[in-house]
C-alpha positions as CSV (number, residue, x, y, z in Angstrom):
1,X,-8.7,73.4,48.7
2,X,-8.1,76.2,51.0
3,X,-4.7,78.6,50.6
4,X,-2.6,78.3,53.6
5,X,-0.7,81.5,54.2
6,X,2.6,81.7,56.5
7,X,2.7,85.4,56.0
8,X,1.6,86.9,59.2
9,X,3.4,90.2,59.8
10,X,1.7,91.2,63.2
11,X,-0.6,91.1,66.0
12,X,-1.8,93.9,68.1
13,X,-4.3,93.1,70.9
14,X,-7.1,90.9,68.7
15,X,-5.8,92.4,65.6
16,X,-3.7,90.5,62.8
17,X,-2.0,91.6,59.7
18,X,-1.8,89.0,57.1
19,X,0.0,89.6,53.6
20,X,0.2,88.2,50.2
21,X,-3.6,87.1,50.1
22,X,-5.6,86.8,47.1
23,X,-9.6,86.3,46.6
24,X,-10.2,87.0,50.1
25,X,-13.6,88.6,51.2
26,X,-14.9,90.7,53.8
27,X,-16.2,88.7,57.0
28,X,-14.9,85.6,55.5
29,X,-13.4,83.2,58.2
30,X,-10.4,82.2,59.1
31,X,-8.3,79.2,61.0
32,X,-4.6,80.1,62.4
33,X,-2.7,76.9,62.7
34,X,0.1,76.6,64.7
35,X,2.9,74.2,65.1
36,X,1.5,72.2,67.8
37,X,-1.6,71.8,66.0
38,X,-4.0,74.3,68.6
39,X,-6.1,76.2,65.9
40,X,-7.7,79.6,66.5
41,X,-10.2,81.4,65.1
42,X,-11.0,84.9,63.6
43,X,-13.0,86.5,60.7
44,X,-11.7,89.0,58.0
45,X,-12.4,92.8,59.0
46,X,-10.6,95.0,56.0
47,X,-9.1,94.1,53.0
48,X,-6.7,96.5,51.3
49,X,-5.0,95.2,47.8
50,X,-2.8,92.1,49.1
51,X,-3.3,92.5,53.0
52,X,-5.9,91.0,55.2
53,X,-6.8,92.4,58.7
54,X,-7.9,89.7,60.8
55,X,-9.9,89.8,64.2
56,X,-9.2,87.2,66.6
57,X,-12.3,85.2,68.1
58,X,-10.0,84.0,71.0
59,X,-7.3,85.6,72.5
60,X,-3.8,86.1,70.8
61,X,-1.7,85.4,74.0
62,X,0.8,82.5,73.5
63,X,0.6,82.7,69.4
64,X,4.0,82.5,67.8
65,X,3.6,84.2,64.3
66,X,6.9,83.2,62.9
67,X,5.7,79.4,62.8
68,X,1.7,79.8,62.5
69,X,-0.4,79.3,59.4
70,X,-3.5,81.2,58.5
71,X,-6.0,79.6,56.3
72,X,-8.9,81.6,54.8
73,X,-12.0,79.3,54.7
74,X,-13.8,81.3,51.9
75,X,-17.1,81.6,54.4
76,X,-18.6,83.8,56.7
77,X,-19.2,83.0,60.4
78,X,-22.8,80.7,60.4
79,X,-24.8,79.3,62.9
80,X,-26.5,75.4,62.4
81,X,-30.3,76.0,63.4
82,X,-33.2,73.9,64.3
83,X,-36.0,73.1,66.0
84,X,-34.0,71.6,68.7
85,X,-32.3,75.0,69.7
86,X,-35.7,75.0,71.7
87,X,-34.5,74.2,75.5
88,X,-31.0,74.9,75.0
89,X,-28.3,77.1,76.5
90,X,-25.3,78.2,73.8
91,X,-22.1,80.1,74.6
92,X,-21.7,83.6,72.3
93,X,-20.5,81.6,69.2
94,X,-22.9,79.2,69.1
95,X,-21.7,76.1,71.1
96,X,-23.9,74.5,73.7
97,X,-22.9,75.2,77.1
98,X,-25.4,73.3,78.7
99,X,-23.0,70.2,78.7
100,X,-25.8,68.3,76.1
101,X,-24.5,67.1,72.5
102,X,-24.4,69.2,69.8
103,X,-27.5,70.3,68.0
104,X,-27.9,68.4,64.2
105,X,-28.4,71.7,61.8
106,X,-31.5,71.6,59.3
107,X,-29.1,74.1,57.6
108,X,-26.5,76.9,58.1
109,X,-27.2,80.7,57.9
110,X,-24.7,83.5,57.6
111,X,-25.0,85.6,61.4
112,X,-24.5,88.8,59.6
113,X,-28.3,88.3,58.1
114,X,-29.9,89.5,54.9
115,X,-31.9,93.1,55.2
116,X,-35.7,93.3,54.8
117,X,-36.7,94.5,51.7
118,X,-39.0,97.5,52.8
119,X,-41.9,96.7,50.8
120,X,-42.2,93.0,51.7
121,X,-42.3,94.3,55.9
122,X,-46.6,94.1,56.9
123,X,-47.0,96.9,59.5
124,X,-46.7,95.7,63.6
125,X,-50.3,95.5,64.7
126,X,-51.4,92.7,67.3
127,X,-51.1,92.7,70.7
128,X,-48.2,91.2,72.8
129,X,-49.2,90.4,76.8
130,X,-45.8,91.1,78.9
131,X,-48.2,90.5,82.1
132,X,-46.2,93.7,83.2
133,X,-48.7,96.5,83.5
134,X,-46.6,99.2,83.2
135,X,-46.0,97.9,79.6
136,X,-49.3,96.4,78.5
137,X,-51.5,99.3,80.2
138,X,-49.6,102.3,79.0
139,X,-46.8,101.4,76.8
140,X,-48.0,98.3,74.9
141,X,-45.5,95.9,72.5
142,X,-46.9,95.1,69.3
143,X,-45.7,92.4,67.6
144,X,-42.6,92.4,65.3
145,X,-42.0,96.2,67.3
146,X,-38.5,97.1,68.1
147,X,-38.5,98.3,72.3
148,X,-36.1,99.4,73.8
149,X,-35.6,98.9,77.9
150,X,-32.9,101.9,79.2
151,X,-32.2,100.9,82.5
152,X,-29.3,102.2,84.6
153,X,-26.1,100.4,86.7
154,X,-27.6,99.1,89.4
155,X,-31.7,98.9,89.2
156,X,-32.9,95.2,88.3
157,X,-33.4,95.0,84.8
158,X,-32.1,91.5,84.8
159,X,-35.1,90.5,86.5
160,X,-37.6,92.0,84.8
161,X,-35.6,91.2,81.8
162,X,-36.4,87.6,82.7
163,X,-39.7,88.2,83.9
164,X,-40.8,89.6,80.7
165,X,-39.1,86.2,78.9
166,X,-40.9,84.0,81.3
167,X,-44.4,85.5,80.8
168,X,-44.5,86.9,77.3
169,X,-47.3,85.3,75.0
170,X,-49.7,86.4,72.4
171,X,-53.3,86.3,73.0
172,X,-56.4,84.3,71.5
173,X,-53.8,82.3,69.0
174,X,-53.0,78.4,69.3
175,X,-49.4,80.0,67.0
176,X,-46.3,78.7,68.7
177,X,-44.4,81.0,70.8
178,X,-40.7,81.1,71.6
179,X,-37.6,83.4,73.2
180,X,-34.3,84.0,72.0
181,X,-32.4,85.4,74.6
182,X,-29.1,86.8,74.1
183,X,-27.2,87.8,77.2
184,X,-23.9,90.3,76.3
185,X,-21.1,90.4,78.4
186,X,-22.8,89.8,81.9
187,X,-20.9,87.9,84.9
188,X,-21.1,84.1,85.4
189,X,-23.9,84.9,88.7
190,X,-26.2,86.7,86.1
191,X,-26.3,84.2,83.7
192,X,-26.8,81.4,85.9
193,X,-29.8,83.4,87.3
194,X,-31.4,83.3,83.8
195,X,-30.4,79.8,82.9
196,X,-32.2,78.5,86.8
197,X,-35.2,80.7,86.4
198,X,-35.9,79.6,82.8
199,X,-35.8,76.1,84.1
200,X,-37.2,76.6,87.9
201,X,-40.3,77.9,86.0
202,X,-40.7,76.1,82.7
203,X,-40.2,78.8,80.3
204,X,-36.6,77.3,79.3
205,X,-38.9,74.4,77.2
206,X,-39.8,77.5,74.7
207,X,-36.4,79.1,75.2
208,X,-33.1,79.3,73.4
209,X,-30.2,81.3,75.7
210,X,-27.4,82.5,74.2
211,X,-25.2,83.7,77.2
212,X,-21.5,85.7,76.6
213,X,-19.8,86.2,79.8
214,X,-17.8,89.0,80.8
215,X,-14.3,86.5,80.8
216,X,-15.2,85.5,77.3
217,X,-13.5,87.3,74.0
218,X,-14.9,91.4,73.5
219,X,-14.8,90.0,69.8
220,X,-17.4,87.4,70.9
221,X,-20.1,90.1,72.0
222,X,-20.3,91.2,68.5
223,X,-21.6,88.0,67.2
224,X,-23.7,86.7,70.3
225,X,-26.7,88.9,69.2
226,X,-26.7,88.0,65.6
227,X,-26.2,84.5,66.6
228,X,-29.4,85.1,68.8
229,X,-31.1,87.1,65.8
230,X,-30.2,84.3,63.0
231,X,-32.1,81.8,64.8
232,X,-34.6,84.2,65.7
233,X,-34.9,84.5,62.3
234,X,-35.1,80.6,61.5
235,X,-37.6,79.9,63.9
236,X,-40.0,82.3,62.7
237,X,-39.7,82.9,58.8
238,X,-38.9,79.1,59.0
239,X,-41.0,77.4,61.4
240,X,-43.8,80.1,61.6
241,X,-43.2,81.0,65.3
242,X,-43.9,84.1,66.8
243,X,-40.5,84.7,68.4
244,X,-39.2,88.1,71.1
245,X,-35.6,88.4,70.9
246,X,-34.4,89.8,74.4
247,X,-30.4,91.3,74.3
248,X,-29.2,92.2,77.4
249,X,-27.1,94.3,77.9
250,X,-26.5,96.6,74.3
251,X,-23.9,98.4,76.6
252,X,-21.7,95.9,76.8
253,X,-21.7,95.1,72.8
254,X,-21.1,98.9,72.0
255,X,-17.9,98.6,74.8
256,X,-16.6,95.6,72.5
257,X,-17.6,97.7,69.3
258,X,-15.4,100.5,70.8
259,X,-12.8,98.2,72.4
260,X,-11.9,96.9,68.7
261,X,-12.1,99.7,67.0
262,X,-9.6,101.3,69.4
263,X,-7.4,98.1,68.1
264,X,-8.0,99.1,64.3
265,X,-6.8,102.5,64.9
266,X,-10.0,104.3,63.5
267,X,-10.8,107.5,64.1
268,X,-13.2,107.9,67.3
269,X,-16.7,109.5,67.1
270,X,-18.6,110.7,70.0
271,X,-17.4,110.1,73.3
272,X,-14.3,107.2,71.7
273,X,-17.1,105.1,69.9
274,X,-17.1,104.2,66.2
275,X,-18.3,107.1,64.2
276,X,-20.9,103.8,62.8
277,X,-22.5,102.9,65.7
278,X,-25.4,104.3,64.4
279,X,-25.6,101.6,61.6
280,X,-24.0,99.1,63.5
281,X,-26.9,99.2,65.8
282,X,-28.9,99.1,62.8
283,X,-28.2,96.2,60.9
284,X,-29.0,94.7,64.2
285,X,-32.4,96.4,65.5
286,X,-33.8,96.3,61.7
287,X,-33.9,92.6,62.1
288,X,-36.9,92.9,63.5
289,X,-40.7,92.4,62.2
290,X,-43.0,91.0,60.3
291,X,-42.8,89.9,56.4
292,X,-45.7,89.7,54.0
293,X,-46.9,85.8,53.3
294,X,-45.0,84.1,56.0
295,X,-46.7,83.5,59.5
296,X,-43.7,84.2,62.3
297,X,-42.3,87.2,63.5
298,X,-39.8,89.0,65.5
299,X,-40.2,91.2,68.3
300,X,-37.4,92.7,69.7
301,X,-36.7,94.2,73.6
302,X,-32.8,95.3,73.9
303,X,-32.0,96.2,77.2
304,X,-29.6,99.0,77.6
305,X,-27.9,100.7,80.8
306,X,-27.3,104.1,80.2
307,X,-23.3,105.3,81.2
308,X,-23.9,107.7,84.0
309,X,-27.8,108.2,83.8
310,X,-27.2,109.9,81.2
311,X,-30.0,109.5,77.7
312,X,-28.4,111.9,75.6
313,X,-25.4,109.7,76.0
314,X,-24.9,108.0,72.2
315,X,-26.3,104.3,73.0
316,X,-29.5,105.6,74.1
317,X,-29.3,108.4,72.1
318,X,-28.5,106.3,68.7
319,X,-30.8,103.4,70.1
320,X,-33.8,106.2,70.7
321,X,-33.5,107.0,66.9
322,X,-33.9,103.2,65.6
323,X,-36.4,101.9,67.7
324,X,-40.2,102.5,68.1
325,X,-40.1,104.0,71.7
326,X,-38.2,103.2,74.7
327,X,-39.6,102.1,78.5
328,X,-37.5,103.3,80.9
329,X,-36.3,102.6,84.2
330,X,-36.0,105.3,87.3
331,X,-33.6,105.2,90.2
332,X,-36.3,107.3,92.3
333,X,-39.2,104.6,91.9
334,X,-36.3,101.9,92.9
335,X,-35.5,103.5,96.0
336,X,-38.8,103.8,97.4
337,X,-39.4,100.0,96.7
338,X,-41.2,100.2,93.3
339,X,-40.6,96.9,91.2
340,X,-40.0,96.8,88.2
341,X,-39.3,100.8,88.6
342,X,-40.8,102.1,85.2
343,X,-41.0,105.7,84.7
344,X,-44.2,105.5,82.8
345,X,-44.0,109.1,81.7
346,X,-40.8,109.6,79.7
347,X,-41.4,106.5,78.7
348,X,-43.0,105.5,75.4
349,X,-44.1,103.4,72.7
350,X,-44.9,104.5,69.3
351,X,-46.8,101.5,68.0
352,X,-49.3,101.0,70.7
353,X,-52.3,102.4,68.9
354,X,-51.9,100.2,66.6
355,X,-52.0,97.0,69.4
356,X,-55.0,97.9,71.3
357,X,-58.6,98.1,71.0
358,X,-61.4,96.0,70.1
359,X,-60.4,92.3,69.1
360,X,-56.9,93.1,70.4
361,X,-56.9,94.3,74.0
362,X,-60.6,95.9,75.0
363,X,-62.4,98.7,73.4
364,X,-61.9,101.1,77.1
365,X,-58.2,100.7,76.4
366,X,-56.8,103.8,75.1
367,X,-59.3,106.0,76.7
368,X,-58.0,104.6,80.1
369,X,-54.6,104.7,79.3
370,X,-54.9,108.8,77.9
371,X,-56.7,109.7,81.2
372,X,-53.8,107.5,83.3
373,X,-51.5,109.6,81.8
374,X,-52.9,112.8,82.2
375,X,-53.9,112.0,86.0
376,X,-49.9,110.3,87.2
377,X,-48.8,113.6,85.5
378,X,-51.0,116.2,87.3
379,X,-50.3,114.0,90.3
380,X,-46.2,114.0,90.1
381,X,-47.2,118.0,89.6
382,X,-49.5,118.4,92.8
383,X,-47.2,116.2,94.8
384,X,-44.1,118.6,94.0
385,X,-46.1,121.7,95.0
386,X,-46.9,120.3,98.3
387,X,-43.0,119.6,98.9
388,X,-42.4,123.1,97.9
389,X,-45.5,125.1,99.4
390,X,-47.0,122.8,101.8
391,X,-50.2,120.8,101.3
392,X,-52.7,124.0,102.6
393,X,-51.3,125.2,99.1
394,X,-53.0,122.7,97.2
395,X,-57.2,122.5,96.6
396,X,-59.3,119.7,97.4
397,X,-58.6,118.3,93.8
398,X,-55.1,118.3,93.6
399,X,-54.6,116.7,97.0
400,X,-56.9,114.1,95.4
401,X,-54.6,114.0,92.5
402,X,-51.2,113.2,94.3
403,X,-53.3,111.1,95.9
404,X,-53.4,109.0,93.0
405,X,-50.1,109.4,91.9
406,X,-49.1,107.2,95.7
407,X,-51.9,104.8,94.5
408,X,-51.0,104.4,91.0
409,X,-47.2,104.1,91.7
410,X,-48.2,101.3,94.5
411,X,-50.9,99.1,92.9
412,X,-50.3,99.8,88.9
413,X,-46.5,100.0,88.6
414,X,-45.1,97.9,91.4
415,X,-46.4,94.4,90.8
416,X,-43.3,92.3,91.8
417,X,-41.1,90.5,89.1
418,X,-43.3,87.1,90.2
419,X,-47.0,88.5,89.0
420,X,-48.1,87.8,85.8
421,X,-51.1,89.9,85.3
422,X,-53.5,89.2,82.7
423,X,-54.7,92.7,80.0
424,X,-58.2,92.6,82.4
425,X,-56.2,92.4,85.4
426,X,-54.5,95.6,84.4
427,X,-57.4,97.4,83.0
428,X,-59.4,96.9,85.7
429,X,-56.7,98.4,88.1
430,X,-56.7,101.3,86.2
431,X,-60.3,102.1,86.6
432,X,-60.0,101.1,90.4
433,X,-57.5,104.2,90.8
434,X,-59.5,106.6,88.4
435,X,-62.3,105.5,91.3
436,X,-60.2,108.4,93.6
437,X,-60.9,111.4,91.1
438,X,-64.4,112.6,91.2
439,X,-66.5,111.6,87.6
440,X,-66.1,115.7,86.4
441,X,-62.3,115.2,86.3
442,X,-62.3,112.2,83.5
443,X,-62.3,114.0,80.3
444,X,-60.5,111.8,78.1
445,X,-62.8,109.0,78.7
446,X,-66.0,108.3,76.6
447,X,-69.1,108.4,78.8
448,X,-70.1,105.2,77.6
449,X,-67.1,103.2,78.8
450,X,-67.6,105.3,82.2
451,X,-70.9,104.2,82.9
452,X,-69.9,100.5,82.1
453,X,-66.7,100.1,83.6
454,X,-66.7,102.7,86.5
């Protein structure tokens, strides 16, 4: 039987103090009771001889401590999977929201996860089709990758977010598919924007939505993306499924992180975070990947908006460190009507090598993608110096160049959030535009692949 304790001293905020415990864990859960029977919820954060600090799940307006009971439950915080998560919308705690019943659990797994032991990871190295070019082209996902999209307030990462979601798939495989889709802190219009285009299109059949709204608990945004990840991690060490976890937005979860820190009185890092964001972020990003001997995977695309712009600012910054590469998102491209506006230059993705090529993608691929590159760079280049000099300044070649760089940022990057393009769609765009340089001025592309594909 569970000890019942009536010896709560305080509560500040989502903070509780509770005294005289005994055998109580770390992250173990707990009920408050109070005299009219309403229970609440909240999980153990610190432990420190006899006291427990609690965290509220819900809010601690109304709760009379002289009378209430807190009851330690001896578990962590779990989430009941199965197969029938498929097709279903969850709030951040794991309760459907889609008004259907309950789901019936195969089992219960602990949200908090268990690390991957190093040696057991197998190394990303197959091919994931976004139908984005921008991504597949130049800045390919891998499966069981970690990449990071840094957006900023305002540009639509939401939609390509849920474009990405919609037309995600691994090639040449009959392997089952799904999304996990945990959305952090967003408003009521957003998330109903993802729960009607999942369905409008289909893609919700293959779908599980976890969706935390910006009214709900800041406690609740820490667990909505390890509720997402653990049955991430079900479906595919489980049920073999090759699954992409999508968070949106990391920004919001770090806010919470900060929020309730604030409430612990710990001492603030940089810029009033937790000095362990870093491993915070961690324990959630390293979730992701493959594992020797079982068949599933999990790929993982966090979506970030960076405060003010900024990159060195310590999400990004911290999130640049864990992850394998980053695409990012420019206001310039937005405002002159490029969708989805990806900077393709900063931008990056440190697996790719390993996703392309022969059997994977085509055997022109990274040659292409080096000389596309090289040509949007010396184009962005030409294109300032005729701002700055005028075009008489530039030779034949350049002005042929920035040509390019109009073509390319027209027809390769801005494809709509509606066009699903297939890996020979994109390639074959690619060598359209290198059509505008004369033959000389592709260097990084073998002769061979020039005579067949130009």
């Amino acid at each position: 039987m569970y000890k019942e304790y009536k010896t709560i001293k305080e509560v500040v905020g989502p903070i509780m103090l509770v005294e005289g415990v005994e055998g109580v864990t770390y992250n173990e859960l707990v009920e408050i009771r109070q005299e009219n029977g309403e229970i609440r919820h909240g999980k153990v954060l610190e432990i420190n001889r006899d006291k427990a600090l609690v965290q509220l799940f819900e809010s601690s307006h109304g709760l009379k401590i002289s009378t209430s009971k807190a009851r330690f439950l001896g578990k962590p915080q779990q989430l009941g999977v199965s197969e029938e998560m498929l097709g279903r919308v969850f709030d951040g705690v794991g309760n459907p929201r889609d008004g259907g019943a309950p789901i019936i659990a195969q089992k219960y797994m602990d949200i908090n996860g268990e690390p991957i032991n190093p040696a057991a990871r197998d190394y990303p190295n197959e091919f994931i089709q976004t139908g984005v070019s921008a991504i597949d082209g130049l800045n390919t996902l891998v499966r069981g990758q970690k990449l990071p999209v840094f957006s900023m307030s305002g540009l639509p990462h939401a939609n390509l977010a849920a474009q990405i979601a919609r037309q995600a798939k691994v090639l040449g495989s009959n392997e089952k598919f799904a999304v996990v889709f945990a959305a952090v802190g967003i408003t009521y219009e957003e998330a109903e924007y993802f729960v009607q285009d999942f369905k409008k299109t289909g893609a919700i059949e293959r779908t599980v939505l976890f969706t935390n709204l910006a009214s709900d608990p800041a406690i609740e945004r820490i667990s909505t993306p390890r509720m997402a990840l653990t049955a991430a991690e079900y479906l595919a060490y489980e049920l073999g499924m090759h699954v992409l976890v999508i968070i949106t937005d990391i920004t919001n979860y770090c806010e919470a992180l900060r929020e309730i820190s604030a409430a612990r009185k710990e001492v603030p890092g940089r810029r009033g975070y937790p000095g362990y964001l870093y491993t915070d972020l961690a324990t959630m990003y390293e979730r992701a990947g493959r594992i020797r001997g079982k068949k599933g995977s999990i790929t993982q695309i966090p979506i970030l908006t960076m405060p003010e712009d900024d990159k060195t600012h310590p999400i990004p910054d911290l999130t640049g460190y864990i992850t394998e590469g980053q695409i990012i998102l420019s206001r310039d491209l937005y405002k002159k009507g490029v969708n989805p506006p990806i900077d393709v230059l900063p931008s990056l993705s440190r697996l790719k090598d390993k996703g392309i090529g022969v059997g994977k993608t085509r055997e022109d691929h990274a040659d292409t993608m080096n000389q596309l590159f090289a040509a949007y760079a010396r184009g962005k280049e030409s294109k300032e110096l005729a701002a700055i000099l005028g075009d008489s300044a530039l030779s034949d070649v350049d002005k042929l160049y920035a040509k390019f760089a109009e073509c390319f940022e027209e027809e390769y990057v801005s494809q709509g959030f509606e066009k699903d393009r297939s890996i020979e769609e994109t390639l074959n765009i690619g060598w359209k535009l290198l059509r505008i340089l004369p033959r000389s001025e592709l260097k990084r592309i073998k002769l061979a692949f020039i005579d067949k594909y130009l």
